[in-house]
C-alpha positions as CSV (number, residue, x, y, z in Angstrom):
1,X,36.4,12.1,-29.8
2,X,33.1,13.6,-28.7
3,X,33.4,15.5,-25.3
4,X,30.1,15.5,-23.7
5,X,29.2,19.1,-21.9
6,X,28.6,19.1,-18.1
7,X,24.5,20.2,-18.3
8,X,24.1,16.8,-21.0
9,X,26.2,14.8,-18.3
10,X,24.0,16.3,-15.3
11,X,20.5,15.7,-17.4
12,X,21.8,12.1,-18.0
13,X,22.6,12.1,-14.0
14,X,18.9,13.3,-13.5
15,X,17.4,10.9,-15.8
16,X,19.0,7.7,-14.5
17,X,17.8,9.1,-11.0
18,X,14.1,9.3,-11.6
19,X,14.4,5.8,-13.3
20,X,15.7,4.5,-10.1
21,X,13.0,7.2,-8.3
22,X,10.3,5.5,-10.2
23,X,11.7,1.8,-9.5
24,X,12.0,2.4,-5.8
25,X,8.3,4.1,-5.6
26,X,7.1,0.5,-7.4
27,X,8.4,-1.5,-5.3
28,X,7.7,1.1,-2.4
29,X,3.6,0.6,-3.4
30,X,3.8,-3.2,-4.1
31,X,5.4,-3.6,-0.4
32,X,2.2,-1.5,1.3
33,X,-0.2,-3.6,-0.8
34,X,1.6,-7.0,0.9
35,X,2.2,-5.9,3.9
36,X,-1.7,-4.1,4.2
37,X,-3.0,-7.7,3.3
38,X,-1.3,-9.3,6.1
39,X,-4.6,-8.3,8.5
40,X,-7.8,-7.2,7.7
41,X,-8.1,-5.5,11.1
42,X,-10.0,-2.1,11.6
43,X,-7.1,0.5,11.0
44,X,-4.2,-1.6,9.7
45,X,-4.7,-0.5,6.1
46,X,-4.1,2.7,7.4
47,X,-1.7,2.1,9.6
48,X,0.2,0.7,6.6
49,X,-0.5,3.8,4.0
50,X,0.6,6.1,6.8
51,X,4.2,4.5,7.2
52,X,4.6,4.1,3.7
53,X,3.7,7.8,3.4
54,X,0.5,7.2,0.7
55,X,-3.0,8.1,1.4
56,X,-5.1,5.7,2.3
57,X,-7.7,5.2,-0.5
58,X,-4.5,5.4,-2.6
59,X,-3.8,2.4,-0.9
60,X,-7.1,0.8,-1.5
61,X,-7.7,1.4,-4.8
62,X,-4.0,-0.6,-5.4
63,X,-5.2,-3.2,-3.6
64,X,-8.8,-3.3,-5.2
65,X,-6.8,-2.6,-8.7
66,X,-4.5,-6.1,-7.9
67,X,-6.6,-7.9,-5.8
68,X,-10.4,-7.4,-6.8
69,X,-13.1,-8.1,-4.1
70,X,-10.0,-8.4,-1.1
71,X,-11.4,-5.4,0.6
72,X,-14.9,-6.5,0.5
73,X,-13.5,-10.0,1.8
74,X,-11.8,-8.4,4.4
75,X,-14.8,-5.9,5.7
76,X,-17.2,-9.1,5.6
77,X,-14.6,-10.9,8.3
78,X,-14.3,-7.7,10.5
79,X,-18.1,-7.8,10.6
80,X,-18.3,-11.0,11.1
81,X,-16.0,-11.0,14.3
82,X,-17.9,-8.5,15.1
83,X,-20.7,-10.2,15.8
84,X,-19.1,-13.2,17.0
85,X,-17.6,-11.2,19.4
86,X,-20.9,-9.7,20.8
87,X,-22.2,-12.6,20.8
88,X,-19.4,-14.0,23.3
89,X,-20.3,-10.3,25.4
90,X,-23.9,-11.6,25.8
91,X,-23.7,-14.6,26.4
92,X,-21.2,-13.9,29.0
93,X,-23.8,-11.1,30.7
């Protein structure tokens, strides 16, 4: 019978922690990268890295990593509504 001391039962208590930790913070990241490509409004990527308490380009660079050419995608439609918008304004005046 092998009794196990209580710093090798605690270290096996802190290691089955940080592999749920680590778990949690993947699933954490994959949820931001959904949920920031839901809009490709000014300011909702950051909106999104801000609640899910990353830094932005952090947040970018997951995206760009998983989703290549999604941000440049996204940055062509702002501009483009952009325009389409002031278009409206002038057209309007």
């Amino acid at each position: 019978m092998t009794t196990t001391s209580p710093l090798a039962k605690l270290r096996e208590k802190s290691e089955a922690s940080e592999r749920q930790a680590e778990k949690d913070k993947a699933a954490l990241l994959a949820a931001a990268v959904k949920e920031a490509m839901k809009s490709t409004k000014y300011g909702h990527l950051s909106a999104v890295a801000k609640e899910a308490g990353i830094a932005s380009q952090y947040l970018r660079d997951l995206i760009e990593k998983e989703h290549p050419g999604w941000l440049a995608q996204a940055a062509e439609e702002r501009k483009a509504a952009k325009a389409a918008s002031n278009k409206g304004a002038q057209a309007a005046a």
